[in-house]
One Martini backbone bead per residue (centre of mass of N, CA, C, O) as a GRO file, in nm:
protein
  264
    1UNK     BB    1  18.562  -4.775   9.978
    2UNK     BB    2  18.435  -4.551  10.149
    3UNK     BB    3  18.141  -4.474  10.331
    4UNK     BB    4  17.949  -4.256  10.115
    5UNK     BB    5  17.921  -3.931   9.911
    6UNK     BB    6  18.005  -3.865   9.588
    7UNK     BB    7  18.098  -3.584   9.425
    8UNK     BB    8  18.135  -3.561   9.077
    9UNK     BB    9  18.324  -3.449   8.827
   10UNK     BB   10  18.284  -3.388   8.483
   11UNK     BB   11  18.308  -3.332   8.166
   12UNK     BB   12  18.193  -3.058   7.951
   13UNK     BB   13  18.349  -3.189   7.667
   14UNK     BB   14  18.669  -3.283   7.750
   15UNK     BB   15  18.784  -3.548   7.835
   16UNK     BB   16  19.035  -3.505   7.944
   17UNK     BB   17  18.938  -3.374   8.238
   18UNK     BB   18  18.921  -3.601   8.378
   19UNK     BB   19  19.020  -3.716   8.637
   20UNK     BB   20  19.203  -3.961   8.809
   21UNK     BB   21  19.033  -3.982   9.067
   22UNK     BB   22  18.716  -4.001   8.937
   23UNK     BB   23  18.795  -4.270   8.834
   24UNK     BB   24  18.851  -4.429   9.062
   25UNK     BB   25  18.594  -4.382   9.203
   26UNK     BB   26  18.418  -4.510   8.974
   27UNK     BB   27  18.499  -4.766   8.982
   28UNK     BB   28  18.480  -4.861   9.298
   29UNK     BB   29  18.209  -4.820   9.370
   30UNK     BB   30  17.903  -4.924   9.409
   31UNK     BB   31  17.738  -4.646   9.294
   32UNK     BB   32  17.574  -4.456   9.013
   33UNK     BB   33  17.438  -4.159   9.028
   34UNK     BB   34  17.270  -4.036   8.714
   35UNK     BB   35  17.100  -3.833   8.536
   36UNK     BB   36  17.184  -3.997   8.288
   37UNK     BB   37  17.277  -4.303   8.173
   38UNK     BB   38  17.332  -4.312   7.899
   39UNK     BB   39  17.555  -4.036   7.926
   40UNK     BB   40  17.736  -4.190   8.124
   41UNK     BB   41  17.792  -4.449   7.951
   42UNK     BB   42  17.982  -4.307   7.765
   43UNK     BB   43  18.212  -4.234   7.973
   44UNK     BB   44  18.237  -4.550   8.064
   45UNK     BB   45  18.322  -4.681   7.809
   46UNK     BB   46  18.595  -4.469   7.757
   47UNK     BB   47  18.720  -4.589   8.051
   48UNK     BB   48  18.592  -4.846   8.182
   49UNK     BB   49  18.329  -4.859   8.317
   50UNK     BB   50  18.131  -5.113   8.544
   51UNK     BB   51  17.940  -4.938   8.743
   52UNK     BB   52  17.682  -4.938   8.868
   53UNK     BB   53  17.346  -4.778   8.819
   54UNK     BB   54  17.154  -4.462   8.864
   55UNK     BB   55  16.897  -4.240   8.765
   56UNK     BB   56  16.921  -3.890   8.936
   57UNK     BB   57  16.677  -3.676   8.897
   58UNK     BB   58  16.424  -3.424   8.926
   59UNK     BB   59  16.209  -3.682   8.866
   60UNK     BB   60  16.323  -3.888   9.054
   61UNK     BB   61  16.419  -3.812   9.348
   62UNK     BB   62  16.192  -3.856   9.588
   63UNK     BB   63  16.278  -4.161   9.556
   64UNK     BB   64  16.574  -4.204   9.501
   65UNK     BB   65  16.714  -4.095   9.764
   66UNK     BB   66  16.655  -4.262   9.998
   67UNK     BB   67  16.764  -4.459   9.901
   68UNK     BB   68  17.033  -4.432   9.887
   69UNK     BB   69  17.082  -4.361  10.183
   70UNK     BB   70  17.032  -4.639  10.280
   71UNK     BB   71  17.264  -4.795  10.145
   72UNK     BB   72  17.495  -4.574  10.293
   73UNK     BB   73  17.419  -4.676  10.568
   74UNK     BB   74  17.467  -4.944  10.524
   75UNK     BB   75  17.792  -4.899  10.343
   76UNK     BB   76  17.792  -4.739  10.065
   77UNK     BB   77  17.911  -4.631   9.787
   78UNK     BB   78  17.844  -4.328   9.628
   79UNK     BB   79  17.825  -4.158   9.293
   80UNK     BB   80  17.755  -3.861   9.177
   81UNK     BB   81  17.649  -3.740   8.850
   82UNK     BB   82  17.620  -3.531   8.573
   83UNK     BB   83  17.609  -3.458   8.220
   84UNK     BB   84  17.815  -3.178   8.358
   85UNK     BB   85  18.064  -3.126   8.572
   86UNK     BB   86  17.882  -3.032   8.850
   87UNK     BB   87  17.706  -3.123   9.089
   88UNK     BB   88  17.418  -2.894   9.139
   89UNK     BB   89  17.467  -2.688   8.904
   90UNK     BB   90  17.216  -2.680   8.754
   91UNK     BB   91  17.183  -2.959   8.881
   92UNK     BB   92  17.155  -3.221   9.015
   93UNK     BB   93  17.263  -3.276   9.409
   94UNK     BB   94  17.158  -3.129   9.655
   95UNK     BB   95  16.964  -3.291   9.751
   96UNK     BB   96  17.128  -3.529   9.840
   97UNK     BB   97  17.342  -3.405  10.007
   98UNK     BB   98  17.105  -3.279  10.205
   99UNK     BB   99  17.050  -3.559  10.341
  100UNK     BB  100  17.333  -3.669  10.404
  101UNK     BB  101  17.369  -3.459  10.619
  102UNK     BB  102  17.127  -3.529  10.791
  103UNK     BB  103  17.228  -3.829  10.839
  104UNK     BB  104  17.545  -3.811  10.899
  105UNK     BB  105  17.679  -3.845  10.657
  106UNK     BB  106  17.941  -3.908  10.421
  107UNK     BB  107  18.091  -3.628  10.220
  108UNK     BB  108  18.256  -3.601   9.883
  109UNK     BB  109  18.481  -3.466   9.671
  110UNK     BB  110  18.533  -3.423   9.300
  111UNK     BB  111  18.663  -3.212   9.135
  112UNK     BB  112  18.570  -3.015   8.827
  113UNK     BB  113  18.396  -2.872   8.604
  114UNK     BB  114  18.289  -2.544   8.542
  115UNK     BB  115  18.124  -2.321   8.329
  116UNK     BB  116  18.056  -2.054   8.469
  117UNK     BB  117  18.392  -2.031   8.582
  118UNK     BB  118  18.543  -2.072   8.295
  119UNK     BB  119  18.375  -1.817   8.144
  120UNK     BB  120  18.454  -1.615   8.356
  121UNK     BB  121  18.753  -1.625   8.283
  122UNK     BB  122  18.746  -1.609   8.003
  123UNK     BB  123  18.645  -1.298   7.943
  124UNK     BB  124  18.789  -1.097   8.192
  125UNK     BB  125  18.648  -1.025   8.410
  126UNK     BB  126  18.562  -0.986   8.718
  127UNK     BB  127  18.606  -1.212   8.985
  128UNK     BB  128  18.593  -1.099   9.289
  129UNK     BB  129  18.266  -1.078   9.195
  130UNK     BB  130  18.019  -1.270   9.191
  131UNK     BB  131  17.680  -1.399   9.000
  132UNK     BB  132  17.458  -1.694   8.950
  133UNK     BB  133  17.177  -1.744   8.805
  134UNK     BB  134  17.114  -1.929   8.596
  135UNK     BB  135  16.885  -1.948   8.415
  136UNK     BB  136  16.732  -1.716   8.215
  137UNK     BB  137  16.523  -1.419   8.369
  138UNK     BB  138  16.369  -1.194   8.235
  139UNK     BB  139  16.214  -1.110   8.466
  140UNK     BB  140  16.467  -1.085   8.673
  141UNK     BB  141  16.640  -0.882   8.553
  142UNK     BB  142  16.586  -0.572   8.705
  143UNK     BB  143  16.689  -0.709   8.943
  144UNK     BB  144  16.919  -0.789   8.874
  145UNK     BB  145  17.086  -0.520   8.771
  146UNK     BB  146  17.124  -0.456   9.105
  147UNK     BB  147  17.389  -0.635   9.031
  148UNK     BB  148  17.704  -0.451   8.998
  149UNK     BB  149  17.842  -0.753   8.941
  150UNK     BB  150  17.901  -0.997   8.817
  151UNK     BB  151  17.729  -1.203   8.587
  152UNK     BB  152  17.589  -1.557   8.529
  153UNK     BB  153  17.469  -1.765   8.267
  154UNK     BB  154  17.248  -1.963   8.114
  155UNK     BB  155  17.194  -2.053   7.760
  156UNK     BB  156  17.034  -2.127   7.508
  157UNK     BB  157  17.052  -2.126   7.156
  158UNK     BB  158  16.741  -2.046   7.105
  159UNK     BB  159  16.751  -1.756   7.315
  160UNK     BB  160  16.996  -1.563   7.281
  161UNK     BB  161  16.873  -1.338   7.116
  162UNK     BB  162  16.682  -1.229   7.310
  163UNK     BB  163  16.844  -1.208   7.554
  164UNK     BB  164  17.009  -0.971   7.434
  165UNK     BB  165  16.761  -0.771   7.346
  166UNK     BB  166  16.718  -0.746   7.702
  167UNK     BB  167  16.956  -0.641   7.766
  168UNK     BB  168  16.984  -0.399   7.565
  169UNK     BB  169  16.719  -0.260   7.756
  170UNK     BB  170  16.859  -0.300   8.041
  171UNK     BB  171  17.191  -0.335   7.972
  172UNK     BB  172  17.324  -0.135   7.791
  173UNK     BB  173  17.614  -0.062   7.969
  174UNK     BB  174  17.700  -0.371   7.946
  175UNK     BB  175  17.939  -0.607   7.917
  176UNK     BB  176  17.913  -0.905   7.680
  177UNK     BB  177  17.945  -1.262   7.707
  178UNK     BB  178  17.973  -1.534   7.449
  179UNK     BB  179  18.012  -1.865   7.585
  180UNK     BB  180  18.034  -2.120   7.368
  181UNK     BB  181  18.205  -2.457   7.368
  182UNK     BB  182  18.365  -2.526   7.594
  183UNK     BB  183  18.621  -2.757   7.536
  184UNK     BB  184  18.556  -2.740   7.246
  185UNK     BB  185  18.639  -2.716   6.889
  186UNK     BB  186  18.418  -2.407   6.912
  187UNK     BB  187  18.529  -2.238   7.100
  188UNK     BB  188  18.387  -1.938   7.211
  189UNK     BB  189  18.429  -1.575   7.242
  190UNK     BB  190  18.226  -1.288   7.293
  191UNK     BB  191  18.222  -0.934   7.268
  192UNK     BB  192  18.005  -0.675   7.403
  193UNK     BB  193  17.737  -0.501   7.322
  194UNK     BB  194  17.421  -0.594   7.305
  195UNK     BB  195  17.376  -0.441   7.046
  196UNK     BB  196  17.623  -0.545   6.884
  197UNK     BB  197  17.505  -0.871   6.915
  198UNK     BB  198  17.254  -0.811   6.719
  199UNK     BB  199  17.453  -0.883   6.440
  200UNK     BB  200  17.507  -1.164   6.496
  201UNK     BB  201  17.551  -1.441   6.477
  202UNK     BB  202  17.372  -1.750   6.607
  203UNK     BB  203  17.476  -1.908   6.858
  204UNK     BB  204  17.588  -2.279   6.903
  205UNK     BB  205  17.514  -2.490   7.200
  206UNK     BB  206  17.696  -2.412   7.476
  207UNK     BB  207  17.582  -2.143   7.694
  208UNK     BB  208  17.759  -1.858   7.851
  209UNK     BB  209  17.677  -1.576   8.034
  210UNK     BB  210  17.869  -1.247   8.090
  211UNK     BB  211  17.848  -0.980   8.306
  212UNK     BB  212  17.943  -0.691   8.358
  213UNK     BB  213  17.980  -0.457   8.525
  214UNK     BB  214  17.853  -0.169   8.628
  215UNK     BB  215  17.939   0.149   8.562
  216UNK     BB  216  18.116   0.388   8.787
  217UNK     BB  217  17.970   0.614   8.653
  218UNK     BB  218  17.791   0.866   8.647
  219UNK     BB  219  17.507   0.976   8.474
  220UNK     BB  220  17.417   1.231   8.376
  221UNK     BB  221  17.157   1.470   8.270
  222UNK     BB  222  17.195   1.398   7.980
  223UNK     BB  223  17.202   1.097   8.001
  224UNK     BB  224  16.937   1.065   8.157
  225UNK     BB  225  16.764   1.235   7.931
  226UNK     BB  226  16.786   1.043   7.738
  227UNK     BB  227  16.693   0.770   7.878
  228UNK     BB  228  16.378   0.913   7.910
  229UNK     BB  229  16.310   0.911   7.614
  230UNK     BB  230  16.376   0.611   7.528
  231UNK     BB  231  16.171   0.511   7.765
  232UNK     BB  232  15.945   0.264   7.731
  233UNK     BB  233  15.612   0.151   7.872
  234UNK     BB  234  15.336   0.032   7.985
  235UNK     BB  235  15.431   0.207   8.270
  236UNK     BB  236  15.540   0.409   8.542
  237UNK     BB  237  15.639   0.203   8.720
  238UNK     BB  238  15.829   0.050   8.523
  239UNK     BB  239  16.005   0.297   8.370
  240UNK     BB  240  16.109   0.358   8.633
  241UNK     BB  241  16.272   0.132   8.686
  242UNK     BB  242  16.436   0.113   8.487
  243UNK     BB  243  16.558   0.403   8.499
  244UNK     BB  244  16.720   0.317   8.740
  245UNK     BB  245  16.883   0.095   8.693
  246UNK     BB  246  17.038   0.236   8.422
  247UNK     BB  247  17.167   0.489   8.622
  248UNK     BB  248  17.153   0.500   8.971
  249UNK     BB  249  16.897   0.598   9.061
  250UNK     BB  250  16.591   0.702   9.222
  251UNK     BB  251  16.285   0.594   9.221
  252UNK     BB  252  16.209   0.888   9.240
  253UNK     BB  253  16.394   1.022   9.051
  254UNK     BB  254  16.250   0.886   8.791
  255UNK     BB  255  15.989   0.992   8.828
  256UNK     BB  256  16.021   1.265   8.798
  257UNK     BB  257  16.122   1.302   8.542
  258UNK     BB  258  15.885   1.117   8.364
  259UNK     BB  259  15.678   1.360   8.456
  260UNK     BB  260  15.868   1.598   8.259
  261UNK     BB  261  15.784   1.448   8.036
  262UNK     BB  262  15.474   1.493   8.042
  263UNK     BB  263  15.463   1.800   8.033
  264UNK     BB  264  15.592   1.858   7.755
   0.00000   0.00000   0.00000
């Protein structure tokens, strides 16, 4: 193996997609730097890796990184693989990467499944213009949501159902697929408007969420005075932020409107 820093995607669920290529990779180098060694060890059983390992996961990057560096420096060809899929995409890998670019070291990858990218596939939506958020951050909703084009989040099942309530009320009007344990037995994908998915069971496993675009119609005056009624706040500077998201008005006319509904 050419000594270099190889980024390894590896199956998110089904073994079978891991490539012939990625295999040559693991078994040859000198070492795999590992998001978890356990779950690795999994995989590496499964196919017969026999590759020393090590740790690298995000609470012990600072001391592990540098060594690393050191050994490709030296002549090593190392591995990085995080728990499923691509290292980096919401996962240890980029820190390492962006050191051994600092270093002048040679890096290589080893294409493999990305979640977010299956998903927005499985769902439907348009693909030509996505943004990524990584894990949902109710707090950043607000913000998200003006961004117009399609949107994918990766979401616990533990909080999937909060999360569907908060889309809700903040993007009811786009829908949302909830796709889960891709490439796995039980992989489904649900799609509707958040309002209809707080009727679903809530979904068990590994879950991607992925909002299709805000509606190209502009929302009418009848519509749009429905949801400054609609629309509680614990404040007006809130209230109006909201009701400009969900209908691509200016937040000046959004407080506007809120001011003529306390008139009333």
């Amino acid at each position: 193996m050419q000594s270099g820093l190889y980024i390894v995607g590896t199956p998110i669920g089904n073994l079978s997609d891991i490539s012939a290529r990625a295999l040559e990779v693991l078994r040859n180098v000198d070492l795999v730097a590992a998001e978890d060694t356990r779950v690795f060890g999994k995989l590496a059983s499964h196919f017969d890796i026999k590759t020393p390992r090590v740790s690298c996961h995000e609470h012990n990057e600072r001391d592990v990184v540098p060594e690393l560096i050191e050994k490709i420096a030296a002549g090593a060809s190392v591995a990085a693989v995080s728990d499923a899929g691509m290292p980096g995409i919401s996962d240890p890998g980029f820190r390492l990467v962006r050191a051994a670019r600092e270093a002048k070291l040679p890096v290589f990858v080893v294409p493999g499944p990305v979640a977010a990218i299956s998903a927005l596939v499985l769902s439907g939506f348009p693909t030509d213009r996505f943004t990524f958020c990584g894990f949902f951050d109710e707090k950043k909703l607000r913000e998200d949501n003006k961004i117009r084009h399609t949107i994918i989040y990766y979401e616990s099942p533990n909080r999937i159902m909060t999360t569907i309530s908060a889309l809700a009320r903040v993007m009811p009007e786009r829908k949302v697929a909830i796709v889960r344990e891709i490439t796995k037995i039980h992989e489904e994908t649900i799609i509707g408007y958040p309002a209809d998915l707080l009727n679903i069971v809530p979904p068990r496993g590994e879950i991607v969420i992925v909002v299709a675009p805000a509606p190209e119609h502009k929302m009418s005056d009848s519509e749009i005075t429905e949801l400054v009624n609609d629309i509680s706040a614990s404040s007006m500077k809130s209230a109006a932020a909201d009701l400009a998201a969900r209908t691509g008005i200016s937040k000046k006319e959004a407080y506007k409107r809120l001011l003529n509904k306390e008139d009333k």
